[in-house]
N, C-alpha and C positions, 0 to 999 in steps of 0.2 A: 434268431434270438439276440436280444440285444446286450453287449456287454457291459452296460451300467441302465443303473434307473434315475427318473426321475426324484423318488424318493430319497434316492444314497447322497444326491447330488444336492438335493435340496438340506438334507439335515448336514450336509458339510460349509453350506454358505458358499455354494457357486454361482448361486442367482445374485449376490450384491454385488450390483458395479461400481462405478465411483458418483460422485456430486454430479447433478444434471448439467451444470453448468464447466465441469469438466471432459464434456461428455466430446467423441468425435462423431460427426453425423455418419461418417460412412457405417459405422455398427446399429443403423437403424434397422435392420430387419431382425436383429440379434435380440432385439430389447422390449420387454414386455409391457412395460410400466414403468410410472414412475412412483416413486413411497417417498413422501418425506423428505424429497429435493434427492433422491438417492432410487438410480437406476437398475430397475431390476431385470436383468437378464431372463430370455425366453428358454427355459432348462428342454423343453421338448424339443426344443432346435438344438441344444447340448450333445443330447442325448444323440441325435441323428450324426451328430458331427463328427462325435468320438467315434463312432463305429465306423466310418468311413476312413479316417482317421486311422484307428485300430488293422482295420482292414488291408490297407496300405504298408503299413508301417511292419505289418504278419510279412509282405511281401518280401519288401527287401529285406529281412530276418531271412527267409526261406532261401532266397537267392546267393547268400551268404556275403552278403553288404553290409557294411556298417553305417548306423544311425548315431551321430554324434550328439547328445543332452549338453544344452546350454541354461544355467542360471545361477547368477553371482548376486541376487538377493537374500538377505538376510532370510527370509521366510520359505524361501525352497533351496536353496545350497545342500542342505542334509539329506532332505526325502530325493533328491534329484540323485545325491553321487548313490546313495542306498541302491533305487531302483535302480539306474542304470550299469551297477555294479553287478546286480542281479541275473540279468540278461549278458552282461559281458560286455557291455559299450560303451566306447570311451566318454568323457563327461570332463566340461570345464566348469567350477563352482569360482572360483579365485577372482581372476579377472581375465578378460579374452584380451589374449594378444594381439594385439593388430597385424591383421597381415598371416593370423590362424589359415584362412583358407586360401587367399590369393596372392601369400607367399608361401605357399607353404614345404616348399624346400630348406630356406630359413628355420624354420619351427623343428621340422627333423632334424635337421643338426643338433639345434638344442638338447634334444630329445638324446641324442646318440651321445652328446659329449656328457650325458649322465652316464649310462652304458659305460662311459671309456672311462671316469673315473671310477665304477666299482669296480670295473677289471685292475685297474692298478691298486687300486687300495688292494683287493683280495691276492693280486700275487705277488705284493710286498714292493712294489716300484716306490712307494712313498715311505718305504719306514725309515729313509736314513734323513728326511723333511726335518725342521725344526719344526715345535708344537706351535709359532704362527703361523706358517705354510701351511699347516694340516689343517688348522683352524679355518685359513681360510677358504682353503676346500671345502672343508666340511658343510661351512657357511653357503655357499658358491652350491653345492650339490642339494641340499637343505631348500633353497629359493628355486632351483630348477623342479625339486619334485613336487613343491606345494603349488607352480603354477604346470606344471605340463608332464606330472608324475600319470595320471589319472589318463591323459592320451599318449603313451608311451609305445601303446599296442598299434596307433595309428598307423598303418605305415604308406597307406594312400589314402588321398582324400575323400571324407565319407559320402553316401551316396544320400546323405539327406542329414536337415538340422531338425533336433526338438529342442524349441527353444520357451521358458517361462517367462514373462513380461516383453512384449516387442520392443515396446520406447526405451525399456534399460539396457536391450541387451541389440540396439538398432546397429549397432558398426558389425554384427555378426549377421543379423540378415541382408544386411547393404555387400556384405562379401558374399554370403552363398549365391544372391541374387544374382549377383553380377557374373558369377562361375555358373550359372544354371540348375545349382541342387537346390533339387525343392525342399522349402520350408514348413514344419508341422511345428503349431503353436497353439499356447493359449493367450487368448487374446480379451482385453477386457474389455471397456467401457469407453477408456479414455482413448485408445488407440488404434490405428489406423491398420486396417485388416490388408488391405489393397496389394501388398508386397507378400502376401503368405501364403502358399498353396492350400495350405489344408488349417483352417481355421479352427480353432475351437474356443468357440464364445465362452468365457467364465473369470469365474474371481483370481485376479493370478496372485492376490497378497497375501489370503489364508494358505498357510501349510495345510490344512486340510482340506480344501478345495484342489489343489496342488496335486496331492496324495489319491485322493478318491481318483482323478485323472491319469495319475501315472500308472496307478494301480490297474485301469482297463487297456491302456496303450502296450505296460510292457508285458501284462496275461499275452497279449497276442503275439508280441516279437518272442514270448518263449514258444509259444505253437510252432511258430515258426521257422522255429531253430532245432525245434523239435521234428518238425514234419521233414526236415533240411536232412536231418539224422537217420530218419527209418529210411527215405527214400536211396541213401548213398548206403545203407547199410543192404539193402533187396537190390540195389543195381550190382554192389558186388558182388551178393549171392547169386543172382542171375550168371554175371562173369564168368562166376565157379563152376556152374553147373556147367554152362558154353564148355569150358577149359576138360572138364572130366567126358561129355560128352565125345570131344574132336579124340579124348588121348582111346575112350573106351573104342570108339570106330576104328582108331590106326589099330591099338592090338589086334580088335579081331583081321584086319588086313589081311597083317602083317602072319598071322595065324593059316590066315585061308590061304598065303601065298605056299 
């Protein structure tokens, strides 16, 4: 069964690509038509992509990997940090740091010296500070959480990117690429598929084209985390029974000795 339709995807505006003449040829097999000087995307190749996509994406959830959401466009920053909030996954909306994955030692620090200041704020190391110090802490802690609040949970580098728009958010695939985590994206009209593992042809500027997409990718990464959950919950009970087992056999033994 397939996790999105034709239809959901059509009445969201995922079939509009950009002006023909902005078009990249490599997205030719993606693209159905043209309307109007304006590219329409082929929704039943969508439809194929997402699943597979989906599919993938259920895996590393199961395996207990983290999938990292990337998009600092106006039009998916909200629906992006929601869903990937949803599922548990860290997400940059702000703007990507340079040096997020292929320094990413760098980046945890950052990450930690947020940590180190609400320790001290909460056990009083600052209160004897004058209220510019504080201030500029405050300030200082305030700019760390709106750019790397949201990966805080990071603590090694994820095992895959989803990213919205390629060409905006191109210094975040040119890093994963080069570290070898595969790339899940949506990818439009104008831009160059060739660098992305897992494609998904569609409108990346509608928030509702956005949403309809995010909407079947992280249903799966909850399965997944789901299926991650019953399976660690039956290998323990198995444990237990192993463990009641080994203790029932020594009593009797120990009985019969």
């Amino acid at each position: 069964m397939s996790r999105t339709n034709f239809d959901t995807l059509l009445e969201a505006g995922c079939h509009f690509g950009h002006l023909k003449r902005k078009w990249n040829p490599a997205m030719a097999p993606y693209i159905f038509m043209e309307r109007n000087g304006i590219h329409i995307i082929d929704l039943h190749k969508t439809v194929a992509k997402i699943d597979e996509a989906a599919e993938a994406l259920k895996q590393i959830a199961k395996s207990g990997k983290k999938i990292l959401f990337v998009a600092t466009k106006k039009q998916a920053k909200s629906v992006v940090a929601e869903k990937a909030a949803s599922v548990n996954m860290p997400y940059v909306i702000e703007r990507w740091p340079g040096g997020m994955l292929t320094n990413f030692p760098t980046i945890r620090k950052a990450v930690r010296k947020m940590a180190t200041i609400d320790k001290l704020t909460a056990d009083g190391t600052y209160s004897n500070l004058s209220k510019r110090e504080l201030l500029q802490i405050s300030r200082q802690r305030a700019k760390l959480e709106k750019n790397l609040g949201s990966i805080s949970d990071l603590n090694r580098l994820p095992s895959a990117l989803f990213v919205v728009d390629v060409m905006k958010e191109n210094i975040a695939v040119r890093e994963a690429n080069r570290l070898g985590i595969p790339v899940f994206a949506i990818v439009d009209t104008n831009s160059n598929p060739d660098d992305i593992d897992f494609v998904i042809p569609a409108n990346d500027d509608a928030s509702k084209s956005v949403e309809v997409i995010l909407n079947a990718c992280c249903a799966a990464i909850a399965e997944g985390l789901e299926e991650r959950k019953v399976e660690k919950a039956d290998s323990e009970a198995a444990a237990q029974q192993e463990d009641t087992k080994e203790m029932v056999a020594r009593v009797e033994e120990e009985s019969a000795e």
